[in-house]
N, C-alpha and C positions, 0 to 999 in steps of 0.2 A: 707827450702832449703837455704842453705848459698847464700851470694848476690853474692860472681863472679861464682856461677852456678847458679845462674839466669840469669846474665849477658853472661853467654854462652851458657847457652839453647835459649834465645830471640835469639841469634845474630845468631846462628843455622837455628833460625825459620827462621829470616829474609833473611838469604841465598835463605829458600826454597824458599819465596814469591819474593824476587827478581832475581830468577835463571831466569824466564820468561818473564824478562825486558822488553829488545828492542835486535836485533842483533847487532853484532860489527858494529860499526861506529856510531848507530842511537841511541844510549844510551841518553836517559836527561840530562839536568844539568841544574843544579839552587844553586843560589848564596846562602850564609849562611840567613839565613833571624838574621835581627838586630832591625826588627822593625815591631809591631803588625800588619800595614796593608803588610806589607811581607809575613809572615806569612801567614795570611788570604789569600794573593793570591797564595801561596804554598798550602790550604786548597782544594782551590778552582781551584785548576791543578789535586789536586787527586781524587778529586770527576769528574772531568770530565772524564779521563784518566777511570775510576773507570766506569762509563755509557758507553765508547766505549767498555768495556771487558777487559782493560789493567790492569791486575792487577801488573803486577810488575812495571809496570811506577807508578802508582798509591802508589805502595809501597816504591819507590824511594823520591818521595815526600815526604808520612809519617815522614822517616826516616830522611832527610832533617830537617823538623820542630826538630822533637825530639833531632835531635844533640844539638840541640841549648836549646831545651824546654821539657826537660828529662818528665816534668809533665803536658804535653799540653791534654788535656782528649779528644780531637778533635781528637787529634794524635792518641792515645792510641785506641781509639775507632776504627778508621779506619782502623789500622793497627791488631789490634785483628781481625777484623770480616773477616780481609784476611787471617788471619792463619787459622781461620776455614775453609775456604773456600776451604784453601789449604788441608784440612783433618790433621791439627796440634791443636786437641783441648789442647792439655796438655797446649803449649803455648799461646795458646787462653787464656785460663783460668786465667793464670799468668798475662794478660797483662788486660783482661779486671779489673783483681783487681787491678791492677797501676791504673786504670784512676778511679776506684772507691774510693781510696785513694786521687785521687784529685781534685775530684767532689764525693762526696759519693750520693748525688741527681739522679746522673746522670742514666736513666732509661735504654738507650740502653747498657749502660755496663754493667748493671745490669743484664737484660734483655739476653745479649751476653755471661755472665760470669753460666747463666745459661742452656743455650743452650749448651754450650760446655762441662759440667758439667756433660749432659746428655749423650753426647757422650761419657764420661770417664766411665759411670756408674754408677755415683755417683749420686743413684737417689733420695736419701735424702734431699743432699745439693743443688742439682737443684730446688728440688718442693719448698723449701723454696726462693729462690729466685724466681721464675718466680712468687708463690704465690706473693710476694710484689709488682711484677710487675704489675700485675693486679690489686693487690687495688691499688696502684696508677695513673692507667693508663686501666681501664677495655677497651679498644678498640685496646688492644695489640694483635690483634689473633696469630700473632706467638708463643708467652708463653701460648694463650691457649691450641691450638697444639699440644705445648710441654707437657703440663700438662696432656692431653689426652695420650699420650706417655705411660709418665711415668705411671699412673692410668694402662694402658693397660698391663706394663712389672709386675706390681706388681698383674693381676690380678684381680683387680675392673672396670667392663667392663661398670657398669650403669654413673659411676663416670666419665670414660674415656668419653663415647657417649655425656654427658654434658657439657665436654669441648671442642669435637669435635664440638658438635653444636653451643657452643657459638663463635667458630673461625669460623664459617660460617655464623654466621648473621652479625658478621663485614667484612667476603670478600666472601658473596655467589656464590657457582658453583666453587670452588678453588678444582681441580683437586687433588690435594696431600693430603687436610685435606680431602675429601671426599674417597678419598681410603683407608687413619686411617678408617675413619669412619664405613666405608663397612667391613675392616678387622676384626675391633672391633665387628663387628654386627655378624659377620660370625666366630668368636671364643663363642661366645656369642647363637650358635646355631640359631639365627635368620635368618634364611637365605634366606628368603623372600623378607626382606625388605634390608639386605645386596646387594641383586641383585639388588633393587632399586636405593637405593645411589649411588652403581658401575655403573649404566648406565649412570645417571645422570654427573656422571664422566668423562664417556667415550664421551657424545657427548661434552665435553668440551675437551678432550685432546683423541682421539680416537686409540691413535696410542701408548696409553701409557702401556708397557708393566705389570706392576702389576697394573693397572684395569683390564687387561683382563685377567690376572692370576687369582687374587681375582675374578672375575664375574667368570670365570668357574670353579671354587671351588666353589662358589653359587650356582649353578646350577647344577653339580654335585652332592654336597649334598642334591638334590629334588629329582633327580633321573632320571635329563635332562641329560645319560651320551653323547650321540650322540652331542646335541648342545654346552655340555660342551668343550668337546673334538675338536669343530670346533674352538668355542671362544679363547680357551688358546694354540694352533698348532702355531699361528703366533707368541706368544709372547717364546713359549720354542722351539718349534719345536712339529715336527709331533710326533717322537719315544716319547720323555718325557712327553709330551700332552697325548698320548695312555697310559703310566705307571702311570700317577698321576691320571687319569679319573678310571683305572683301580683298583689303589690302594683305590679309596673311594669306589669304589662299595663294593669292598672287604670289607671294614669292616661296608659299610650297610648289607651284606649277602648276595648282590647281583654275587653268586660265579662266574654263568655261562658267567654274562656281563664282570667279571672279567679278566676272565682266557681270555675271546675274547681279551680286550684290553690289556692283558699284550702281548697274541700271534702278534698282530698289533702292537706294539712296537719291541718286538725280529722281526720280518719279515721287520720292516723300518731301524731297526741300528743294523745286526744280530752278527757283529763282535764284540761290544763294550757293547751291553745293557744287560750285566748281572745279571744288578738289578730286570729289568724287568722278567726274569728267576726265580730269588729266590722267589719273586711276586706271580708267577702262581704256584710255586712249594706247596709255603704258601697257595692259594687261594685252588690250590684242594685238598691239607690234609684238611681244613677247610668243602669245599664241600663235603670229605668223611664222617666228624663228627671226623675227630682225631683233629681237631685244633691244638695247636700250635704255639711259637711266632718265629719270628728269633734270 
């Protein structure tokens, strides 16, 4: 990418991150920093700004240093891991390689430049970074995580479960890696011990909408459709909780529990749910012996 479209995608990015500042009147300000302990308490505003939830003060500060210290990796760092945040990994990407460029050492840019990498898709060039990040740093569970991820989008589910568990003996009972983990178990056909994880999940975050999704996709595929259907109503609703409980019975062959929960789906949302219609239509050609796909 040529440098003044880099220069204009950064400065794009940084609109987004500071669109969220402060309201008119209550905006920051800080002087140009001319001198390293400046600086450092410029660092040290946006890291705190950063722990109240402010991200665009936080990003105002960044931006601050940088004026001055185009290659501050402190900077670059902080201010990357807010474009992510912001759901800007393209700029992400671009900036965590500025700071790798001026600390090539430096782990969390590494680390960041991989994470957003995975966001893009780019699940190559991610696994090769987060791999480095871990041999240098194996108590990084986020890049494990990630690595688990990716193993999972490419379809190596033993490989994935191996890094899911490795990010959980460095942050055990972590609600998010434990829902990869359940998910992965549960593409994986395991669905036993999927519902195990999932729970395990759940009393740590119980209100969390894809554990209880995943747990009654677990459960469902045992042929719990009734408890399935209770656990997943709160997280989609009642109608879609009936059509997805419905739809797995369907292709266990279970037609008759099918066709029940597609009708308990059309009778909760009769106006709009005409997925749930094509469903039951599919379930009893099936139950007849004509089968047939949509």
């Amino acid at each position: 990418m040529p440098r003044r479209w880099r220069i204009a995608v950064t400065a794009l990015a940084l609109a987004g991150v500071l669109a969220g500042c402060a309201t008119p009147g209550t905006r920051p300000t800080a002087d140009k920093p001319t001198t390293p302990e400046e600086t450092q308490a410029l660092l040290k505003k946006a890291d705190r700004a950063k722990e109240r939830g402010k991200a665009g003060e936080a990003g105002f500060y960044y931006q601050e240093v940088l004026k001055n210290d185009a290659a501050n990796a402190d900077a670059l760092v902080g201010m990357a891991r807010l474009m992510l945040q912001n759901g800007n990994p393209r700029a992400a990407e671009e900036m965590f390689g500025r700071a790798l460029q001026a600390d090539p050492e430096r782990v969390e840019a590494l680390e960041g430049r991989g994470l957003a990498r995975l966001r893009l898709q780019k699940l190559e060039a991610a696994a090769a970074d987060l791999k480095q990040v871990v041999d240098r740093e194996p108590g990084r569970w986020e890049s494990w995580n990630a690595r688990g991820v990716i193993a999972d989008l490419q379809g190596e589910r033993d490989r994935a479960q191996k890094h899911y568990r490795k990010a959980l003996a460095i942050l055990p009972g972590y609600p998010k890696v434990l829902n990869n983990l359940g998910y992965s178990l549960l593409m994986a056909h395991d669905y036993a011990e999927a519902e195990a994880v999932l729970r395990r999940g759940l009393k740590k975050a119980p209100e969390n909408p894809r554990l209880q999704t995943n747990l009654g996709l677990a459960l469902a595929w045992q042929g719990r459709y009734e408890r399935a259907y209770e656990v997943m109503q709160s997280a989609l609703g009642r109608a879609e909780a009936a059509n997805n409980v419905g739809y797995i019975a369907m292709l266990d062959g279970a037609y008759e529990a099918a066709i029940g929960y597609f009708d308990r789906a059309i009778e909760l949302h009769p106006q709009f749910y005409s997925k749930a219609q094509r469903n039951k239509h599919r379930a009893e050609r099936l139950a007849e012996g004509e089968g047939g796909t949509e």
